[in-house]
C-alpha positions in Angstrom: 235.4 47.3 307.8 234.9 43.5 308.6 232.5 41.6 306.1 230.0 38.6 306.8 228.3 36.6 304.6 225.3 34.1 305.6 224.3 30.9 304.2 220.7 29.7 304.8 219.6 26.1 305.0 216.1 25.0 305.2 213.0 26.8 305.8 212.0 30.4 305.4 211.6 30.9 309.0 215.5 30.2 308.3 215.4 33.0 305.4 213.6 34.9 307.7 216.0 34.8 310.9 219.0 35.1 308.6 217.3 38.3 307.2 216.7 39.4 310.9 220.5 38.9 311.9 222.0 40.2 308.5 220.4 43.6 309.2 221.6 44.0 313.0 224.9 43.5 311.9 225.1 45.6 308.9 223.4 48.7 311.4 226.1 47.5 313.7 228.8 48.5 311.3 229.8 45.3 309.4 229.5 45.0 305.7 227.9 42.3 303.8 230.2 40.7 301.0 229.2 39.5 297.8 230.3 36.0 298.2 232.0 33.8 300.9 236.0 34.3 299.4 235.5 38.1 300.8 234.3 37.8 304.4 235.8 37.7 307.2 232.9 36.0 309.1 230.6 33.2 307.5 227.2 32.0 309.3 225.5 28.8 308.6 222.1 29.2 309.4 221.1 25.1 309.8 218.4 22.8 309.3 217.9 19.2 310.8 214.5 18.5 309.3 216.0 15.1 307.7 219.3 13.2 307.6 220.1 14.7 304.4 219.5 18.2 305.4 222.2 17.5 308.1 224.5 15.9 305.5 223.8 18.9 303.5 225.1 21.4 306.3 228.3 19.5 306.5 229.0 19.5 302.9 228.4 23.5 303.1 230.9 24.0 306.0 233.6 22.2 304.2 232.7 24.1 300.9 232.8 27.3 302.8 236.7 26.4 304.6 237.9 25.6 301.1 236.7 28.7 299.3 237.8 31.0 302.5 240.1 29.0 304.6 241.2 32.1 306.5 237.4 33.0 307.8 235.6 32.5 311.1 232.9 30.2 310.7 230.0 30.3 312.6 227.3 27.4 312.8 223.5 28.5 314.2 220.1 27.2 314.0 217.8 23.7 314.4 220.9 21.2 313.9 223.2 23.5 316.3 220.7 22.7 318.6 220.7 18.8 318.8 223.9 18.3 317.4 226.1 21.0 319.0 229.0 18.9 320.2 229.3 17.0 317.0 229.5 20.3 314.8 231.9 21.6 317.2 233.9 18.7 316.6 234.2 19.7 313.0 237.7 21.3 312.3 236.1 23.5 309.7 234.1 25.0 312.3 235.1 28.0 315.1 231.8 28.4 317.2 228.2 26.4 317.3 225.6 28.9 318.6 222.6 26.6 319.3 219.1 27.8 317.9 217.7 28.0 321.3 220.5 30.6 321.1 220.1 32.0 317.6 218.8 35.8 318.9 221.9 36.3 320.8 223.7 37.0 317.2 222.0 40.0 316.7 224.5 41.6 318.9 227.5 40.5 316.4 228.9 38.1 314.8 231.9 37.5 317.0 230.0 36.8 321.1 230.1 36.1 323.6 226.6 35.6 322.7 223.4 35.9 325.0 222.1 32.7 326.8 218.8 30.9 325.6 216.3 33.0 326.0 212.9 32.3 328.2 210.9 29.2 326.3 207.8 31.2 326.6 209.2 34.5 324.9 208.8 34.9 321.3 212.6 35.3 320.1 213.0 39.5 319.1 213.7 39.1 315.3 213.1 41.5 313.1 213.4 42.8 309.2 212.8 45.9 307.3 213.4 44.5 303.9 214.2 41.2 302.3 216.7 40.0 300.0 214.2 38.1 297.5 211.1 39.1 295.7 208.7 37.5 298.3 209.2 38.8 302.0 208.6 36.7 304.9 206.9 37.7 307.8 207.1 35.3 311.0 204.2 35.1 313.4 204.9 31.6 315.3 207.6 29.3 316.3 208.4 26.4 318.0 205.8 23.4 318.1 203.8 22.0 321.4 202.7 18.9 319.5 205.0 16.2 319.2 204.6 14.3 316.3 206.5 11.2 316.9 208.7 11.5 313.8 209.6 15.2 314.0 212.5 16.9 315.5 211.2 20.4 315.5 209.7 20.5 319.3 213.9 19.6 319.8 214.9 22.0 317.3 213.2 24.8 318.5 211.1 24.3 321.6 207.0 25.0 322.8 204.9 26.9 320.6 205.3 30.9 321.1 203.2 33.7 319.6 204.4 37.1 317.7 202.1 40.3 319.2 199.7 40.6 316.5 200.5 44.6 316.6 204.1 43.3 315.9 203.0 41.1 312.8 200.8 44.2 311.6 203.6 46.3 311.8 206.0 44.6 310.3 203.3 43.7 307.3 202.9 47.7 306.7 206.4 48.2 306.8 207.3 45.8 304.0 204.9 46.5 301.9 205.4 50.3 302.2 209.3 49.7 301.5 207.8 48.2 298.0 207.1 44.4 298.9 204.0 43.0 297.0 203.7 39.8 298.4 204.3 38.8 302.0 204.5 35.6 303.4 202.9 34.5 306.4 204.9 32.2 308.0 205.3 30.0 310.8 206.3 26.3 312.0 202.9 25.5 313.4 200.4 28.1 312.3 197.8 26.3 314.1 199.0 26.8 317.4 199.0 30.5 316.5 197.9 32.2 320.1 197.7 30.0 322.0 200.3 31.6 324.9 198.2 35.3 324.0 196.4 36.7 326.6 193.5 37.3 324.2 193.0 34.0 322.9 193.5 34.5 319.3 193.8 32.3 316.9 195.4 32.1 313.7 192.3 33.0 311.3 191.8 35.8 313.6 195.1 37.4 313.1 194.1 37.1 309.3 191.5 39.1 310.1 192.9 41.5 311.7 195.5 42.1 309.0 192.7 41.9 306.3 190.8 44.2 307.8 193.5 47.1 308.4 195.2 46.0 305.0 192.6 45.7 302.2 191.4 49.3 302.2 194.6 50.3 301.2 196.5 47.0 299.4 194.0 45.2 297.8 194.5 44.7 294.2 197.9 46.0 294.7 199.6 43.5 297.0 199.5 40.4 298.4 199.6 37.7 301.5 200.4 34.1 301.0 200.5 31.7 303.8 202.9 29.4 304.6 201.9 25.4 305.1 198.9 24.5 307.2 197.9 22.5 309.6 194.9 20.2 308.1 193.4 20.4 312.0 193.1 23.9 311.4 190.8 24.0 308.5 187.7 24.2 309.8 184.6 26.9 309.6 186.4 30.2 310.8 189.2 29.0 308.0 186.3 29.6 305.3 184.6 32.0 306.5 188.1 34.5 306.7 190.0 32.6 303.3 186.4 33.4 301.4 186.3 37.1 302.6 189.8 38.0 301.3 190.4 40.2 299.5 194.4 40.2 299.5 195.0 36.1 300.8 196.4 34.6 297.3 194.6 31.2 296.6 196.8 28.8 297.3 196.9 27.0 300.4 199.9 24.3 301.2 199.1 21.7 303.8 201.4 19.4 306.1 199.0 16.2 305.4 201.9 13.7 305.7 199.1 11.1 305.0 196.6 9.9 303.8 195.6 7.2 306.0 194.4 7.2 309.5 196.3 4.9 311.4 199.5 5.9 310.1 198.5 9.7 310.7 197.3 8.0 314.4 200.8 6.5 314.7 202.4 9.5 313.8 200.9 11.3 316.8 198.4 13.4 313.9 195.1 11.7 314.9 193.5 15.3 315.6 192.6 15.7 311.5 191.1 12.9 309.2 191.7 12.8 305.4 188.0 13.1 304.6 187.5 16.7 306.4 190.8 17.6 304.3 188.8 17.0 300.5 185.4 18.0 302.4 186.9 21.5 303.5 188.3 21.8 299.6 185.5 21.2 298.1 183.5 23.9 300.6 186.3 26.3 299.8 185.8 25.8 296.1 182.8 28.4 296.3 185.1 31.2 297.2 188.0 29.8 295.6 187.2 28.0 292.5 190.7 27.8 291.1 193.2 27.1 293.6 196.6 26.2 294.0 197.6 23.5 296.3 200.8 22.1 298.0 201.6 18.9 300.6 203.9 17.7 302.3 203.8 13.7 302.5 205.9 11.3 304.6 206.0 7.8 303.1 207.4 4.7 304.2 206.6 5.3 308.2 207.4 2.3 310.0 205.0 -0.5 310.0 203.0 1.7 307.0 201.8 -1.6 304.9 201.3 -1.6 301.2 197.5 -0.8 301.8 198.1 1.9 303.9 200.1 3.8 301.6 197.9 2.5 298.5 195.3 4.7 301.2 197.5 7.8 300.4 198.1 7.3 296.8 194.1 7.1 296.7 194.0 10.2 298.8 196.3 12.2 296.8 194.7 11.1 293.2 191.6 12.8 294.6 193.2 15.9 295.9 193.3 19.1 293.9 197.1 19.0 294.0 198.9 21.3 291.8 202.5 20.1 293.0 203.8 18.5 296.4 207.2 17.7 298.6 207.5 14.1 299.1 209.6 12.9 301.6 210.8 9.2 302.6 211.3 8.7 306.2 214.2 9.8 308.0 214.9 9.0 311.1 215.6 11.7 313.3 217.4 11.2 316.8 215.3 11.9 319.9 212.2 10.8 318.6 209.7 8.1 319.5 209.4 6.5 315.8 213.5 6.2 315.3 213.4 3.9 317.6 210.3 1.6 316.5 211.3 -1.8 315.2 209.1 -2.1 312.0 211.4 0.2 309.8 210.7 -0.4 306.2 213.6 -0.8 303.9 215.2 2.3 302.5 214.7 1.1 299.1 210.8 0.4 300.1 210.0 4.0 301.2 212.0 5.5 298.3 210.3 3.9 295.9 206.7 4.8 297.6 208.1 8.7 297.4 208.9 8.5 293.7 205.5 6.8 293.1 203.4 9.9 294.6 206.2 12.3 293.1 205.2 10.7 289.6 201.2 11.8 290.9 202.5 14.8 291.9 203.3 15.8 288.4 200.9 14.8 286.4 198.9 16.8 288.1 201.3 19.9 288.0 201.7 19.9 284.5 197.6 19.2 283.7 197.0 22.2 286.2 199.5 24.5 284.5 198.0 23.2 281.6 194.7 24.8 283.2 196.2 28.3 283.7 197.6 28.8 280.3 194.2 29.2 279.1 193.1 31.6 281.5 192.3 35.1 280.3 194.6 36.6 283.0 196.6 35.9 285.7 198.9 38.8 288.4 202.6 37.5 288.6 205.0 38.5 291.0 207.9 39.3 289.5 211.2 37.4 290.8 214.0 38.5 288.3 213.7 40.6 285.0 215.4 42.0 282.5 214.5 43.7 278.4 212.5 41.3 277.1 210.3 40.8 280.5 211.4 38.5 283.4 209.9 35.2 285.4 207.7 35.5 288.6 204.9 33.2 290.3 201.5 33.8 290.1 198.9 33.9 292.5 198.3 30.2 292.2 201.9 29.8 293.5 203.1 28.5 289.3 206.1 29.7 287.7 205.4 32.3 285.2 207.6 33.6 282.0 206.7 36.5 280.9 207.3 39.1 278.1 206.9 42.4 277.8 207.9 45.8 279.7 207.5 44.9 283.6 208.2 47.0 286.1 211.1 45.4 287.7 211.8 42.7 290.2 209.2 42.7 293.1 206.2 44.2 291.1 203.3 42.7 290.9 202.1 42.9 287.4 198.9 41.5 285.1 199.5 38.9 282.5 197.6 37.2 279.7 198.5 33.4 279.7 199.5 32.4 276.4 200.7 28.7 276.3 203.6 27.1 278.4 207.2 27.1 277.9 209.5 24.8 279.9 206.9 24.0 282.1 206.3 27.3 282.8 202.9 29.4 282.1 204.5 32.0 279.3 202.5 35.0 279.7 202.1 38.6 278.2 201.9 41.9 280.1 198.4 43.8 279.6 198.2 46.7 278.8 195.5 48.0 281.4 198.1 46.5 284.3 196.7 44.9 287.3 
């Protein structure tokens, strides 16, 4: 029986894809190993978000040849897409399969495999389980906006839409296999529908899944989205986020900035920094506790020292509760790597590690916060006699101690103080 191993870079629609394709080949006979020294095939399931995620892929193909020399090597996904011929170059590597290309796997692991299929179809991936505590479910892909540093629209083409029935029966599926938390997930949520027939939207599908869900899950599972656009958080957003009764509060937004003519130069003029903190503090009725993640982009060319001392401000007002900062990376094939008013490399890493140094000050005061809460629910991600470590439903790290039910359970916790930077938490008695 051959044997395959995958190795995921990037995002969990990434996770989620390499889930998808590990299952059709395991129901098509191959085995997965437990490492790459026993396979016989190895897939690299790429990212190209940033330069280093690319340099990153290279330094995993070369790790993989060493530790298996005699395996086939297979490269797939966002950086197979735009940089095909240059990872074919790579001796370390026997076939690139494009992402454009990516579903054509599912038929094996050695081709020929299926051309690109239509732009406007959404591409037939699939799971039935998933290999960590948190299961992702993918309702979009692809991105029809063009932000003038990304290289997503590249990477993976127009937006496309997953049937809602789909999503719903995928979400039922997991979470009657023993899934307690399921991701929503998706690399533009806000353009959710917009190729349906029916003209749904994002929230709606929310909806939807709440409303055929809850009777049944509520209090004893969970949905979590995935990042958000900031354009999409308008009144329908608090009208279906304060009806939930299984949406986990915690919201993580792609903001990028906090100043409007670098989010206007960045091709993200359709959302203002002020509707961001006026939709927060609306939300805080429903939600008055609330964990929150962003993604910022500093050092943008021609972003001026007031301009980012605009998104320092921004953030120091923000409910943040951690965030991925990012200096800019040029990325190939898009408007802004060309634009002659680059900042220095040292300049835009030092801006990063400024609003990383925000960023955890106020993770550590808001962790601070939970530790005195009477209770929290905590999924669990690994355990073992003494209890095990999971993330709560304000998306923080949680020890705890005590009997738990085993990875994947969603169990109740008293906070008790913090340990490593972690909330350290007792089971309850009464459970959930």
């Amino acid at each position: 029986m051959q044997k395959f191993h995958v190795a995921t870079l990037g995002c969990k629609i990434n996770q989620y894809e390499s889930e998808a394709i590990a299952e059709a080949w395991r129901a098509r006979g191959y085995a997965e190993a437990e490492g790459p020294d026993g396979a016989d095939v190895l897939l690299v399931n790429s990212c190209a978000v940033t330069g280093r995620a690319v340099s990153d892929l290279r330094a995993t193909v070369r790790r993989l040849r060493q530790q298996n020399p005699g395996a086939r090597i297979v490269v797939t996904g966002c950086a197979a897409q735009v940089l095909e011929a240059e990872l074919a170059a790579m001796p370390e590597v026997d076939a690139v399969v494009p992402q454009s290309r990516k579903a054509g796997l599912l038929a094996g692991p050695f081709g020929p495999y299926a051309p690109a299929a239509p732009a406007a179809a959404f591409p037939p991936f699939r799971i039935a389980a998933f290999r960590r505590a948190r299961a992702v479910v993918k309702v979009q892909d692809g991105c029809s906006h063009r932000c003038t540093y990304c290289i997503v629209p590249l990477t993976r083409g127009k937006s496309v839409s997953r049937d809602p029935d789909d999503v719903l029966a995928e979400a039922r599926r997991l979470l009657d296999a023993g899934y307690r938390e399921l991701v929503l997930s998706g690399v533009n949520l806000r353009q959710y529908g917009r190729d349906l027939p029916d003209g749904l939207d994002f929230w709606d599908l929310l909806a939807r899944l709440e409303k055929t869900l809850a009777p049944e899950w509520a209090g004893r599972a969970r949905l979590r989205l995935s990042s958000v656009e900031p354009g999409q958080l308008d009144a329908r957003a608090l009208d279906v986020l304060g009806g939930s009764r299984l949406v986990a509060p915690h919201l993580h937004l792609s903001l990028q900035s906090g100043d409007e003519d670098v989010l206007r130069r960045m091709g993200r003029g359709h959302y203002r920094p002020a509707q961001v903190l006026d939709f927060l503090r609306q939300l805080r009725a429903s939600w008055p506790r609330l964990g929150l993640g962003a993604d910022l982009l500093t050092g943008f060319p021609g972003e001026t020292a007031e301009q980012f001392a605009n998104t320092y401000g921004f953030c120091r007002e923000l409910p943040l509760t951690y965030a991925h900062v990012f200096p800019f990376s040029p990325r190939p094939g898009t408007p802004a790597a060309d634009w002659p008013d680059a900042l220095p490399k040292a300049e835009r890493t030092s801006r990063a590690a400024r609003l990383r140094g925000l960023a955890e000050a106020k993770k550590r005061a808001f962790r601070k916060d939970l530790a005195g809460l009477p209770r929290l629910a905590v999924l669990l991600e690994s355990a073992d006699a003494e209890g095990g470590q999971g993330t709560c439903e304000f998306y923080a790290p949680c020890v705890v101690r005590g009997a738990v039910p085993g990875v994947g359970g969603l169990v109740g916790v008293r906070p008790e103080g913090l340990e490593g930077g972690k909330v350290l938490c007792r089971v309850l008695p009464e459970g959930l």
